[in-house]
C-alpha positions as a Markdown table, in Angstrom:
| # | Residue | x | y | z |
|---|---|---|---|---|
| 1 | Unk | 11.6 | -19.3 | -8.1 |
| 2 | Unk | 14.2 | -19.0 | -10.8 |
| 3 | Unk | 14.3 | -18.8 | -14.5 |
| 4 | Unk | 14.9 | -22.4 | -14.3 |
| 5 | Unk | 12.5 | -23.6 | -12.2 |
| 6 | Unk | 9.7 | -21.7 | -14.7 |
| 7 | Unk | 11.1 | -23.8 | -17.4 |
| 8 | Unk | 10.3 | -27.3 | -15.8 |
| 9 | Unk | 7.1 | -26.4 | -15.0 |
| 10 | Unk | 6.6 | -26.6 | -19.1 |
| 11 | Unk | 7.2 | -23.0 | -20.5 |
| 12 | Unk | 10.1 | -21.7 | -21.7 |
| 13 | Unk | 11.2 | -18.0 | -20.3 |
| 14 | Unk | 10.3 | -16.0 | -23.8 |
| 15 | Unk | 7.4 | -17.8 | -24.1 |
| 16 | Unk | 6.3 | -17.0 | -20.7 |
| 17 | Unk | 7.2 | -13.2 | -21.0 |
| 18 | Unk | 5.1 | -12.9 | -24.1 |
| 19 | Unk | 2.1 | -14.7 | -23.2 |
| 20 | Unk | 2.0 | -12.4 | -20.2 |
| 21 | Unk | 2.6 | -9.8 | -22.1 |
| 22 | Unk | -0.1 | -11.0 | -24.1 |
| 23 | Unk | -3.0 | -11.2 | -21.4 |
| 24 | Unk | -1.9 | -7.5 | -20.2 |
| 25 | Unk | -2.1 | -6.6 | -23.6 |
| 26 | Unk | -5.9 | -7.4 | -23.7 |
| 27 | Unk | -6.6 | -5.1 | -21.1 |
| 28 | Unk | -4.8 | -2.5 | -23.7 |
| 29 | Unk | -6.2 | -3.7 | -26.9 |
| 30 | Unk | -9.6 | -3.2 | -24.9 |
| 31 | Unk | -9.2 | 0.2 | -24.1 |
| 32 | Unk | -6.7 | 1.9 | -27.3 |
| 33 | Unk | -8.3 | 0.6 | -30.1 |
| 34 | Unk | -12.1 | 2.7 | -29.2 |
| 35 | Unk | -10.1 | 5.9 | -29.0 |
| 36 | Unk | -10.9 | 6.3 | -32.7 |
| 37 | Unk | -14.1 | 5.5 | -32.0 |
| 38 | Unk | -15.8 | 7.6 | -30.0 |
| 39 | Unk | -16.9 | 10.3 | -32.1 |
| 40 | Unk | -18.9 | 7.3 | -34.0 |
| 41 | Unk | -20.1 | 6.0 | -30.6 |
| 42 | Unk | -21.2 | 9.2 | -29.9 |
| 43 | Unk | -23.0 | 9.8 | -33.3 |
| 44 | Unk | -24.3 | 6.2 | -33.3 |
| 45 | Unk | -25.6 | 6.3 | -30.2 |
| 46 | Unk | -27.3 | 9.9 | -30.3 |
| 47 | Unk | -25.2 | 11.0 | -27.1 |
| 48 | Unk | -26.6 | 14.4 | -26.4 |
| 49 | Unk | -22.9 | 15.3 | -24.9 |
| 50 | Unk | -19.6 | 14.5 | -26.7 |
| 51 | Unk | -17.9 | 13.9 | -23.3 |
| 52 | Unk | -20.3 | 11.2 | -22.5 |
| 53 | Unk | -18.5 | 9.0 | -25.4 |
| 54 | Unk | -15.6 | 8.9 | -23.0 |
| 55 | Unk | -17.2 | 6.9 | -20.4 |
| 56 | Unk | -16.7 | 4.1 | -22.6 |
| 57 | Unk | -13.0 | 4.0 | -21.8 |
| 58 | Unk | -13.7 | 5.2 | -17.9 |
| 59 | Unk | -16.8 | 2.3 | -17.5 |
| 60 | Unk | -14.5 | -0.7 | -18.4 |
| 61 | Unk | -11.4 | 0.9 | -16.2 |
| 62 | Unk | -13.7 | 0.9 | -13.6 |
| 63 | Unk | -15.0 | -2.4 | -13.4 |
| 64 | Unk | -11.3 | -3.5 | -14.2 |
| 65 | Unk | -10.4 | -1.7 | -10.9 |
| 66 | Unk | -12.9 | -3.5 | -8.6 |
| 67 | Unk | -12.8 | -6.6 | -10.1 |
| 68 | Unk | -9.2 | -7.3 | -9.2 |
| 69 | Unk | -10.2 | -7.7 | -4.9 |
| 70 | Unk | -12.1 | -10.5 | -5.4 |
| 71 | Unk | -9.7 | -12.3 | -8.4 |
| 72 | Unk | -6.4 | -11.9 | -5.9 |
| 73 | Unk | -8.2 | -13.6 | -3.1 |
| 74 | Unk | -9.6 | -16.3 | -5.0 |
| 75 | Unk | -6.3 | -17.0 | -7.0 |
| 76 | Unk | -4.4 | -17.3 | -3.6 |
| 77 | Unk | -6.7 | -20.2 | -2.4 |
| 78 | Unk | -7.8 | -22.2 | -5.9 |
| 79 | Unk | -4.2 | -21.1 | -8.4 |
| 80 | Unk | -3.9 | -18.7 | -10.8 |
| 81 | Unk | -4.7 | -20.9 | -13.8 |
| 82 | Unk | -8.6 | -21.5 | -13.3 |
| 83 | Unk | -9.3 | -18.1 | -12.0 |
| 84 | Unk | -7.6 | -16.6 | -15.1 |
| 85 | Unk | -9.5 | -19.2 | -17.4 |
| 86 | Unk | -13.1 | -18.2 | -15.6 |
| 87 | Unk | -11.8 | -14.2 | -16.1 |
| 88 | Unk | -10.8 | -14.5 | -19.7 |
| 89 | Unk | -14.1 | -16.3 | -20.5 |
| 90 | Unk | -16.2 | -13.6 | -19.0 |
| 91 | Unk | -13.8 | -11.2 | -21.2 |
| 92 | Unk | -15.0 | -13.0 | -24.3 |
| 93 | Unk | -18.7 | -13.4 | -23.3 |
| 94 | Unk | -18.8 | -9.6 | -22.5 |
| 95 | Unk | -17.1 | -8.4 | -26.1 |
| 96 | Unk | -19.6 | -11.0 | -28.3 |
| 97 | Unk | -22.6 | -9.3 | -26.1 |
| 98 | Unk | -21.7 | -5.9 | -26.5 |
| 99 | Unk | -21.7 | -6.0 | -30.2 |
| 100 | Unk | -25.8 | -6.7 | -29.8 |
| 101 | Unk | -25.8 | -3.2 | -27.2 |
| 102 | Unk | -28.6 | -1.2 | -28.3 |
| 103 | Unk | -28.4 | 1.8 | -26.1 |
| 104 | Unk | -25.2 | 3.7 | -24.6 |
| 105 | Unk | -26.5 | 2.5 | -20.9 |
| 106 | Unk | -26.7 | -1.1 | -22.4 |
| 107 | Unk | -23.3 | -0.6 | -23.8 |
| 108 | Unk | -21.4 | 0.8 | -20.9 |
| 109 | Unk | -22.7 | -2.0 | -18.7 |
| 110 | Unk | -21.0 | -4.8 | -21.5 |
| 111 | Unk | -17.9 | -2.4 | -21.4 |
| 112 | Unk | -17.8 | -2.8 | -17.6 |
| 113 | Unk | -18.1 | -6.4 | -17.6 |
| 114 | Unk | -15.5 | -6.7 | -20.5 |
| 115 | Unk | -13.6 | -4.9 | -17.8 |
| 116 | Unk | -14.4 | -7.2 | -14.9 |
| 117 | Unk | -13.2 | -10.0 | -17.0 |
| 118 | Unk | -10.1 | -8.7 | -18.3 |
| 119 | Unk | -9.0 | -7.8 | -14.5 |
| 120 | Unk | -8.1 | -11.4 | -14.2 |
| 121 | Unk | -5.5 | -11.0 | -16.7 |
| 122 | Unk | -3.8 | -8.1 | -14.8 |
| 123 | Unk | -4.2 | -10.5 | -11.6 |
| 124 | Unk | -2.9 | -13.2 | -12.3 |
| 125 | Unk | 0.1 | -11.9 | -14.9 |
| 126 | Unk | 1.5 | -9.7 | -12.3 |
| 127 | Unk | 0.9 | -12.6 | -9.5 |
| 128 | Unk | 2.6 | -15.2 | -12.0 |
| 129 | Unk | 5.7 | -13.1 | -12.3 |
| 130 | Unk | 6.1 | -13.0 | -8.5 |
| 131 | Unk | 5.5 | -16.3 | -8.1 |
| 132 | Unk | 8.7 | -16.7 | -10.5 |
| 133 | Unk | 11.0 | -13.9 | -10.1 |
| 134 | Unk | 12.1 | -11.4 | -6.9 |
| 135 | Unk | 13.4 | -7.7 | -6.6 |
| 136 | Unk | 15.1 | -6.4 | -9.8 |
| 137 | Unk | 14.8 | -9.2 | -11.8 |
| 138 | Unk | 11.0 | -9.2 | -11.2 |
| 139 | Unk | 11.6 | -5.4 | -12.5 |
| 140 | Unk | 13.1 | -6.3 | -15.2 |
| 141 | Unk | 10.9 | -9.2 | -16.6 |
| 142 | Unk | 7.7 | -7.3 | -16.2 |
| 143 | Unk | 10.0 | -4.2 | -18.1 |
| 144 | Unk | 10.4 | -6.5 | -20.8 |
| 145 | Unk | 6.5 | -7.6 | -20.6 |
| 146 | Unk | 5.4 | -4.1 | -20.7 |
| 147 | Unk | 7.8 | -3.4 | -23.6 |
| 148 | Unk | 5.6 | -6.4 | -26.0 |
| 149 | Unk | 2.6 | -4.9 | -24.1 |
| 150 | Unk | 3.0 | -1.2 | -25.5 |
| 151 | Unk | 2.8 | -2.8 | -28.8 |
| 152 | Unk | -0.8 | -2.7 | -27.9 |
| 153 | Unk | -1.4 | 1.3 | -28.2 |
| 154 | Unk | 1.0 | 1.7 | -31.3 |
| 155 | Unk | -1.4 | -0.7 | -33.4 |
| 156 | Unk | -4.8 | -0.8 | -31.9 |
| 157 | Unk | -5.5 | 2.8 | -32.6 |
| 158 | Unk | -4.6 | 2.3 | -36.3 |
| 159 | Unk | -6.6 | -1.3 | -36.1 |
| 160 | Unk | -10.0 | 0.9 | -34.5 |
| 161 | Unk | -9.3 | 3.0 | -37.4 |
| 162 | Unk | -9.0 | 0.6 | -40.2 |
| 163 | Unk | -12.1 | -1.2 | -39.0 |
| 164 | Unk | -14.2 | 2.0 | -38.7 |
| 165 | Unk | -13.1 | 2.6 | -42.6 |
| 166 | Unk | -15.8 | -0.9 | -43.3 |
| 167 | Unk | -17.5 | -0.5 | -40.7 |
| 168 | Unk | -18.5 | 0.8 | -36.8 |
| 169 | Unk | -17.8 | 0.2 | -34.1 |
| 170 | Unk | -19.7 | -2.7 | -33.6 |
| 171 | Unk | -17.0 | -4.7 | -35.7 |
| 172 | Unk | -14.5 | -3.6 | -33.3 |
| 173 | Unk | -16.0 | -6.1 | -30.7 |
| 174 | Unk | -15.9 | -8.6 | -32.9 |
| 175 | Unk | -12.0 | -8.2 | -33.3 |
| 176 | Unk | -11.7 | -7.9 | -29.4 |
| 177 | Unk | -13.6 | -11.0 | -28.8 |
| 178 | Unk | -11.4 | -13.1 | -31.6 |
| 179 | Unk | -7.9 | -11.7 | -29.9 |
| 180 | Unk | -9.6 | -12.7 | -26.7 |
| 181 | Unk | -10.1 | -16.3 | -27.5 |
| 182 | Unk | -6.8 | -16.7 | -29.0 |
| 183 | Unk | -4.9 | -15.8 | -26.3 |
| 184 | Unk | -7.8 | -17.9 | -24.0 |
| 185 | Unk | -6.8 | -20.9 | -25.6 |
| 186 | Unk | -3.2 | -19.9 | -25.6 |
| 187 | Unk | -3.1 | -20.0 | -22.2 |
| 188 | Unk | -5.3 | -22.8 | -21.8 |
| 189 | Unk | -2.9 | -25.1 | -23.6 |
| 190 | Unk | 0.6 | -23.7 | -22.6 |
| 191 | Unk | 0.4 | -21.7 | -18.9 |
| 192 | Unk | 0.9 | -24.0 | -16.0 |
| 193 | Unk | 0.1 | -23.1 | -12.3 |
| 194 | Unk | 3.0 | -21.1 | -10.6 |
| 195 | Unk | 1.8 | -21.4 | -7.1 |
| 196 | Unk | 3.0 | -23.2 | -4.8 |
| 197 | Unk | 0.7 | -25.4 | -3.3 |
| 198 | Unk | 1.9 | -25.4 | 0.2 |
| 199 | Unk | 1.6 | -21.4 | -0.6 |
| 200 | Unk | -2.4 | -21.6 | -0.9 |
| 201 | Unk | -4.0 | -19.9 | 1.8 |
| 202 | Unk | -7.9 | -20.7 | 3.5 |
| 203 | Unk | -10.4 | -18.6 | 2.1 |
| 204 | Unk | -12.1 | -17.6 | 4.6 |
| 205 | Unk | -13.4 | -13.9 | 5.6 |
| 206 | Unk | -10.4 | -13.8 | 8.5 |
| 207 | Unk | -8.1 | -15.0 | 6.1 |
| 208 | Unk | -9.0 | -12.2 | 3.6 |
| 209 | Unk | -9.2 | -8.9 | 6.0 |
| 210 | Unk | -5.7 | -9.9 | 8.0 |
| 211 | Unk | -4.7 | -10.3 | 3.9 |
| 212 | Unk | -5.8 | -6.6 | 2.9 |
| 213 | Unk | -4.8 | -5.1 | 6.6 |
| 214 | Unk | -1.5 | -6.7 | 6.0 |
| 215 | Unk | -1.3 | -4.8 | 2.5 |
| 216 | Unk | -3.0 | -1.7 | 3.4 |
| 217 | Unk | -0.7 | -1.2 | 6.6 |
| 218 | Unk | 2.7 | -1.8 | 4.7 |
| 219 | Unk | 3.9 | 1.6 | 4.3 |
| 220 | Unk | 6.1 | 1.1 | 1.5 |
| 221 | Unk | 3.7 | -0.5 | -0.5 |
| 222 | Unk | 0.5 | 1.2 | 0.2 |
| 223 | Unk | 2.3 | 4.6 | -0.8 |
| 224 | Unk | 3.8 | 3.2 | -3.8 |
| 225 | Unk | 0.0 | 2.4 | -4.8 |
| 226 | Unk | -1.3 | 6.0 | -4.4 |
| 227 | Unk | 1.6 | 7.1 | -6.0 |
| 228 | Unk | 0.9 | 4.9 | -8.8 |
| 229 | Unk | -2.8 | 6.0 | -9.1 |
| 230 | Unk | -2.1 | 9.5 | -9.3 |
| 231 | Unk | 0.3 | 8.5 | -12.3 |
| 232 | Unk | -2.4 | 6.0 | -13.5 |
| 233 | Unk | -4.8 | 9.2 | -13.6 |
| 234 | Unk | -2.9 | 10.9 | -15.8 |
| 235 | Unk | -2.4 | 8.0 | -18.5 |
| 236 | Unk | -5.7 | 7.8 | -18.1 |
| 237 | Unk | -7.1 | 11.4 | -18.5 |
| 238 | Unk | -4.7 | 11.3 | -21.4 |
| 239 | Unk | -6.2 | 8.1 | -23.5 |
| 240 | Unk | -9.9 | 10.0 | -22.9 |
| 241 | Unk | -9.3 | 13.1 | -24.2 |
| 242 | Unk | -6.7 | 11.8 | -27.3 |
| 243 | Unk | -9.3 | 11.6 | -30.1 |
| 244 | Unk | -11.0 | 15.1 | -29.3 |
| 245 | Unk | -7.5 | 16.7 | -29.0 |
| 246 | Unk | -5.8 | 15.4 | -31.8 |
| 247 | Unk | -8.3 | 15.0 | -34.0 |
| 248 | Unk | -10.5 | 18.2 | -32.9 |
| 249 | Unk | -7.9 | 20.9 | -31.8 |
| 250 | Unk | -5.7 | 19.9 | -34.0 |
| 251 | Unk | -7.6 | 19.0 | -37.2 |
| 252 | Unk | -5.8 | 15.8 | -37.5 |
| 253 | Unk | -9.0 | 13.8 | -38.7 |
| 254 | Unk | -8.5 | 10.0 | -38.6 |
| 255 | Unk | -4.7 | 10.5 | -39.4 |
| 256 | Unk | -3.9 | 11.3 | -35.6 |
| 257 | Unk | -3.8 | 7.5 | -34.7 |
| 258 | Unk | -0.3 | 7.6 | -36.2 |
| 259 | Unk | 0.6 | 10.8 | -33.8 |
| 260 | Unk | -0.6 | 8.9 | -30.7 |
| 261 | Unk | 1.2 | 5.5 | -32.3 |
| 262 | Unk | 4.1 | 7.2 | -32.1 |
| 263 | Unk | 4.2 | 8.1 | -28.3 |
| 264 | Unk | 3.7 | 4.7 | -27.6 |
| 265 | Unk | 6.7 | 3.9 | -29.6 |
| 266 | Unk | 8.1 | 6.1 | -27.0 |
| 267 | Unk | 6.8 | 4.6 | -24.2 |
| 268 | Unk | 7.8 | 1.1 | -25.2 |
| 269 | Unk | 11.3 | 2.5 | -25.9 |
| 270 | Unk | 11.6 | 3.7 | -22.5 |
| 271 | Unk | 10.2 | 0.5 | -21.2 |
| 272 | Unk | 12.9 | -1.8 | -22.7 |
| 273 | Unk | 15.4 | 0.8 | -21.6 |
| 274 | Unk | 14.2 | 0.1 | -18.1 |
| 275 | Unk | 14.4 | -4.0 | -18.7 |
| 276 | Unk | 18.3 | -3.2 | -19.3 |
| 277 | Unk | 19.1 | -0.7 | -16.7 |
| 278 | Unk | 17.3 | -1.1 | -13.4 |
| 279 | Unk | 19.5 | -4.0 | -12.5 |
| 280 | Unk | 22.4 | -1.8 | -13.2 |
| 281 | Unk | 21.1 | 1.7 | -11.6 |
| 282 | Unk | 18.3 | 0.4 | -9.5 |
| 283 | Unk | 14.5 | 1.0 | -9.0 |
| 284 | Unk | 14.7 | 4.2 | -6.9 |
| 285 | Unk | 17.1 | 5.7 | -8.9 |
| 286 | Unk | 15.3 | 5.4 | -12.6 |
| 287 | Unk | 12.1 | 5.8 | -10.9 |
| 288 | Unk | 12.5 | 9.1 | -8.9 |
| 289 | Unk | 14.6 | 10.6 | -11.8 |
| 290 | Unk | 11.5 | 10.0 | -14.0 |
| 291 | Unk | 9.1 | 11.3 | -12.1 |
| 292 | Unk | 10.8 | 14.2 | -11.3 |
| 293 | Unk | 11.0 | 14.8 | -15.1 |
| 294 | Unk | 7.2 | 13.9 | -15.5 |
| 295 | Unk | 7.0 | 17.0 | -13.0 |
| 296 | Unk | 9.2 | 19.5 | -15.0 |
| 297 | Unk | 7.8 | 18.2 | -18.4 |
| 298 | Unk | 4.4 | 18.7 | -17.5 |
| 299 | Unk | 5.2 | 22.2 | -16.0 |
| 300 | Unk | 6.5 | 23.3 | -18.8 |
| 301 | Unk | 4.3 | 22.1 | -21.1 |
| 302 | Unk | 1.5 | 24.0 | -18.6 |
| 303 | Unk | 3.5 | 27.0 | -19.3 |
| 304 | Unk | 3.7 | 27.3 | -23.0 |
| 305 | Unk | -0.5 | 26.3 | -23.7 |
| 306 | Unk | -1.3 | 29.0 | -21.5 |
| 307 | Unk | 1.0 | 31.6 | -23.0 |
| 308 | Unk | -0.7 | 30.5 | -26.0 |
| 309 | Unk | -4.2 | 30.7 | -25.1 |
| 310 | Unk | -4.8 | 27.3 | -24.3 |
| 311 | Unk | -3.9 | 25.5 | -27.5 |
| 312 | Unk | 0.2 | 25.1 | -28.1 |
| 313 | Unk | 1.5 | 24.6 | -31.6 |
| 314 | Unk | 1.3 | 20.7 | -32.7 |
| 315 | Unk | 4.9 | 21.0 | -33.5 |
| 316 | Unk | 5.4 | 22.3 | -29.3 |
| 317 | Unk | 2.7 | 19.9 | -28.0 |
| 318 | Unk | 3.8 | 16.4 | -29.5 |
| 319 | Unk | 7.3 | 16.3 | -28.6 |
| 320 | Unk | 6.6 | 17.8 | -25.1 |
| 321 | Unk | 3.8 | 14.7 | -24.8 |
| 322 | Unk | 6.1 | 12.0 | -25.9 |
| 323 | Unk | 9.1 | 13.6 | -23.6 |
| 324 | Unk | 6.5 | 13.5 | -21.0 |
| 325 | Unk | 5.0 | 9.8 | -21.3 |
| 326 | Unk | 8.8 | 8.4 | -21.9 |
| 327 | Unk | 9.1 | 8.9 | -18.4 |
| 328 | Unk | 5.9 | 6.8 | -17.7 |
| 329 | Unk | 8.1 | 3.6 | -18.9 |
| 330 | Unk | 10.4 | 4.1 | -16.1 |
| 331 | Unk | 8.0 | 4.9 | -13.7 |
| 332 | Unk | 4.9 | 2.4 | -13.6 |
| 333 | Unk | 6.9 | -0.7 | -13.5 |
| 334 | Unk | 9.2 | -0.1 | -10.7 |
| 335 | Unk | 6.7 | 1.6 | -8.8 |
| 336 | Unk | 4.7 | -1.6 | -9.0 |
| 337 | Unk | 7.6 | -4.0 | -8.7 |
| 338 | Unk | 8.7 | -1.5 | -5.2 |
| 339 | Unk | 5.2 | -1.9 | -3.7 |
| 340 | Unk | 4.9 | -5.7 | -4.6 |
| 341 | Unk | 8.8 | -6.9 | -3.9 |
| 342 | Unk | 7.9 | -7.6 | 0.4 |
| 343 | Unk | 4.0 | -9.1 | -0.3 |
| 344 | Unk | 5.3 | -12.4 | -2.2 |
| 345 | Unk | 3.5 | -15.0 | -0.2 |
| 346 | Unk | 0.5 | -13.4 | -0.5 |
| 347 | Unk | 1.3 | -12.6 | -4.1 |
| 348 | Unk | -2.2 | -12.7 | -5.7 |
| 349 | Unk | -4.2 | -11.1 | -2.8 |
| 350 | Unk | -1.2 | -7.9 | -2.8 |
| 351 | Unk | -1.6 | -7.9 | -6.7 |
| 352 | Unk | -5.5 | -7.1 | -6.5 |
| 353 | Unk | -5.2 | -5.0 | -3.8 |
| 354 | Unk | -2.5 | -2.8 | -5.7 |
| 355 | Unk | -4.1 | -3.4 | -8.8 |
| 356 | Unk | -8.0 | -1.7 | -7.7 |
| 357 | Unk | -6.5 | 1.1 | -5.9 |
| 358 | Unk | -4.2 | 2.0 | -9.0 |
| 359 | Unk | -6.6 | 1.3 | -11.9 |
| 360 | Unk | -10.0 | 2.5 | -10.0 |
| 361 | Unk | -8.1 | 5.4 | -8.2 |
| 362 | Unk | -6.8 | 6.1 | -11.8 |
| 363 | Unk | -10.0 | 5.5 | -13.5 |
| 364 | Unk | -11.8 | 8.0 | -11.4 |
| 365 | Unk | -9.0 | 10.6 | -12.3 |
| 366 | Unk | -8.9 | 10.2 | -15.4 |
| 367 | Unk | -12.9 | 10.3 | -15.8 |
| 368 | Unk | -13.0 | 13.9 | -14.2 |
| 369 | Unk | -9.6 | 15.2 | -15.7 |
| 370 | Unk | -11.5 | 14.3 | -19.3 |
| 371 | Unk | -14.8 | 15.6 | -18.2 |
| 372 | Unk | -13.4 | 18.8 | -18.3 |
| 373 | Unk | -12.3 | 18.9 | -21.8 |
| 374 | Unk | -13.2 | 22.5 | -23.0 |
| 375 | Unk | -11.8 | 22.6 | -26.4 |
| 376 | Unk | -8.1 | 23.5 | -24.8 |
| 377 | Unk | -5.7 | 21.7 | -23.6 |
| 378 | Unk | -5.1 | 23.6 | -20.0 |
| 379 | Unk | -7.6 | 21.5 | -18.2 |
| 380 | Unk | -5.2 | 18.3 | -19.5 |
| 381 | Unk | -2.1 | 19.9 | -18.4 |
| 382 | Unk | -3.1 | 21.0 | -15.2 |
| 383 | Unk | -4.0 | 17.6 | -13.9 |
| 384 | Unk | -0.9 | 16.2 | -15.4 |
| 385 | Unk | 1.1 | 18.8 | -12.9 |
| 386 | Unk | -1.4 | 18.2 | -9.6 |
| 387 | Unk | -1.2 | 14.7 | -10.1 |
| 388 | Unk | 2.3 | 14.1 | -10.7 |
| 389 | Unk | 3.2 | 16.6 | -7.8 |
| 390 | Unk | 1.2 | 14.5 | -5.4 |
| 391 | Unk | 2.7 | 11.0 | -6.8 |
| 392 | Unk | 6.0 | 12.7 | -5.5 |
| 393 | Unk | 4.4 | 13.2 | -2.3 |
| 394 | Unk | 3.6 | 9.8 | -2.4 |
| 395 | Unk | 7.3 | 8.2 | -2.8 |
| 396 | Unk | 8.6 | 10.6 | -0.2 |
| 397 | Unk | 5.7 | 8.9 | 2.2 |
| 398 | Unk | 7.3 | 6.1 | 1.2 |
| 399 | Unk | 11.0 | 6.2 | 1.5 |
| 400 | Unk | 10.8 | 8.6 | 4.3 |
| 401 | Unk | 11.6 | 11.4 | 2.9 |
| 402 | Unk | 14.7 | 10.0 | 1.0 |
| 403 | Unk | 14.7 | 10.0 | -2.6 |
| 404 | Unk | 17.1 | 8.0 | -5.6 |
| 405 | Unk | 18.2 | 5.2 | -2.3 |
| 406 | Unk | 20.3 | 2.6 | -2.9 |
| 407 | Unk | 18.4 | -1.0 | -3.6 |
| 408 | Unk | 17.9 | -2.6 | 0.1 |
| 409 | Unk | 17.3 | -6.3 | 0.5 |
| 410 | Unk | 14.1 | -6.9 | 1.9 |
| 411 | Unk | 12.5 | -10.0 | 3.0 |
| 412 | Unk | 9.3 | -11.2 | 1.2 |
| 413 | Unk | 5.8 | -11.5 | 3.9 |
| 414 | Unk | 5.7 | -15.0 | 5.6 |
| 415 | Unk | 2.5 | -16.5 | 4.9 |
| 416 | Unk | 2.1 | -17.0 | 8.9 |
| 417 | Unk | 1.5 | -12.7 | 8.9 |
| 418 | Unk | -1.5 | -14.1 | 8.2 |
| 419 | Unk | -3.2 | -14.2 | 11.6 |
| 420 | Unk | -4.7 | -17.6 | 12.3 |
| 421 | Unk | -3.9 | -18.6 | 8.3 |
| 422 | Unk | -3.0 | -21.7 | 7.3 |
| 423 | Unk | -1.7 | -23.7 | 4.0 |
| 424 | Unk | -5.3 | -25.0 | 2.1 |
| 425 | Unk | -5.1 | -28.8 | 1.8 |
């Protein structure tokens, strides 16, 4: 479908980019703003381990992760409007409940819930821009979404903050669950269905294993997806461990939201970079060229924290973190876009089944990279290099051993792949 053809089905191409952006940005907005947080958590809570605040962050990734499976099948056979609708509303539900948690157990099962909600949005966004957009352009849409998305992590660090100045982090649910129903009713009113209904496929439990074996055996995009993960793991690692290291190794107090506000500004700086180039230069190119600085970035950085015992100067360690996560902008979103570009027709099945390997893969990642916090920032920096290594394993898998290719046409999955599938009625 063209720019066009989203138009007469009611909403306008900026609008559409920025509600989209919008849903993704819940996902964000969930996670960013409790990195201030979790030394109050912690404290609140009576955690008898600091590192146990961080499952907070890793216990809503995870049920972000597995939630998308079941969201991508069922969007495929009933649209992506009322399976985004039921998803948001769980979001909601989960955020006003957890303000009432008593316990950390009770709170960590809200958080995962709040997660198995929000994966709808992820669903459903990334499904919506397929079913609108192809190849680059699909690249450079969802560049432009992600650039209005990493709004998210330069505010809602600084918003976590603010409230925890009145407040705990109790009151930071209650701002979740308000941007939540906003953006529910937003897309209530305004989002129309995208799918095709002659695209809607049976759901039946055929129907769904010949739809994951069709994704899982698809070279391309199955090693895109671990490659993705492993890059996933770091971001991840990364947003657990930011309080403790800027704020504890660093002795920035409550000021260092603005530090990690900045590489976000970053980040979203590359990503709009990437909306205006990839048509130009192409997906491989940016994307190997990044990652291959990700690699030399994060090797150096290894380099200098050990020659300095573990903890680098500030004025060394923030611009070698921004430098490093700038390449992220280029990297996620055409890594996606590459793995996704020949699963159109089944769009919302590929989308989950990217989505949980990438996010849960990640999630786990993350979770032990940040479990082994030890005051330093080695145990940061070495996962940043392992990972990033193996993500370039990852692409060669995929492109046969041929990095920075030209752009090659391919042709999106027929629905009839689908072994004994047929169009629902």
């Amino acid at each position: 479908m063209t720019t066009a053809n989203a138009k007469t089905r009611g909403l306008p191409h900026w609008e559409l980019v920025t509600l989209i952006a919008c849903l993704m940005a819940l996902n964000a907005a969930a996670i960013d703003i409790f990195i201030p947080a979790l030394t109050n958590i912690s404290q609140s809570l009576a955690l008898t381990n600091p590192n146990q605040a961080q499952f907070v962050i890793s216990s809503y990734v995870l049920g972000f992760g597995v939630a998308q499976i079941v969201y991508g099948t069922l969007s495929d056979r009933f649209g992506r409007r009322p399976v985004l609708l039921f998803g948001l509303g769980v979001y909601v539900l989960a955020s006003i409940a957890a303000i009432f948690s008593p316990t950390f157990g009770v709170l960590l099962f809200w958080r995962l819930m709040q997660g198995v909600g929000a994966a709808a949005t992820r669903v459903i966004a990334v499904s919506v821009v397929r079913d609108c957009f192809g190849g680059a352009r699909m690249a450079s849409v969802m560049s432009l979404v992600m650039m209005i998305f990493m709004a998210i992590p330069v505010v809602a660090p600084n918003i976590g903050q603010i409230v925890l100045l009145f407040g705990n982090w109790r009151e930071i649910f209650i701002f979740i669950a308000a941007f939540g129903t906003l953006v529910t009713l937003w897309a209530y009113v305004r989002l129309p269905e995208t799918q095709h209904p002659e695209d809607r496929l049976p759901l039946t439990a055929k129907h769904v294993t010949d739809a994951f074996r069709i994704v899982l055996t698809n070279q391309r995009a199955f090693a895109y997806t671990m490659s993705t993960a492993l890059i996933f793991g770091v971001l991840f690692a990364f947003i657990n461990q930011a309080e403790q290291i800027y704020a504890h190794v660093y002795d920035l107090g409550p000021a260092f939201t603005l530090y990690f506000s900045a590489g976000a500004i970053f980040m979203a700086a590359a990503s709009f970079s990437n909306s205006r180039l990839v048509e130009r230069f192409g997906m491989r190119r940016l994307s190997h060229g990044a990652l291959c600085l990700f690699i030399v970035f994060s090797a150096i950085h290894l380099g200098v924290a050990l020659a300095y015992g573990g903890v680098p100067p500030f004025a060394v360690f923030l611009p070698l973190t921004i430098l490093t996560f700038c390449m992220f902008g280029f990297i996620g979103t055409n890594f996606n876009a590459l793995a996704m570009d020949p699963l159109g027709h089944v769009a919302g099945t590929a989308s989950s089944v990217l989505g949980f390997m990438q996010t849960f893969g990640g999630g786990i990642l993350g979770a032990a990279i940040g479990y082994f916090y030890n005051g330093t920032v080695v145990p940061l920096l070495l996962g940043y290099v392992a990972l990033s290594i193996g993500s370039l394993g990852c692409v060669l898998v995929a492109e046969r051993g041929q990095l920075f290719g030209r752009e090659r046409k391919v042709e999106p999955l027929p629905a009839e792949a689908l072994v004994g599938a047929s169009p629902a009625e």
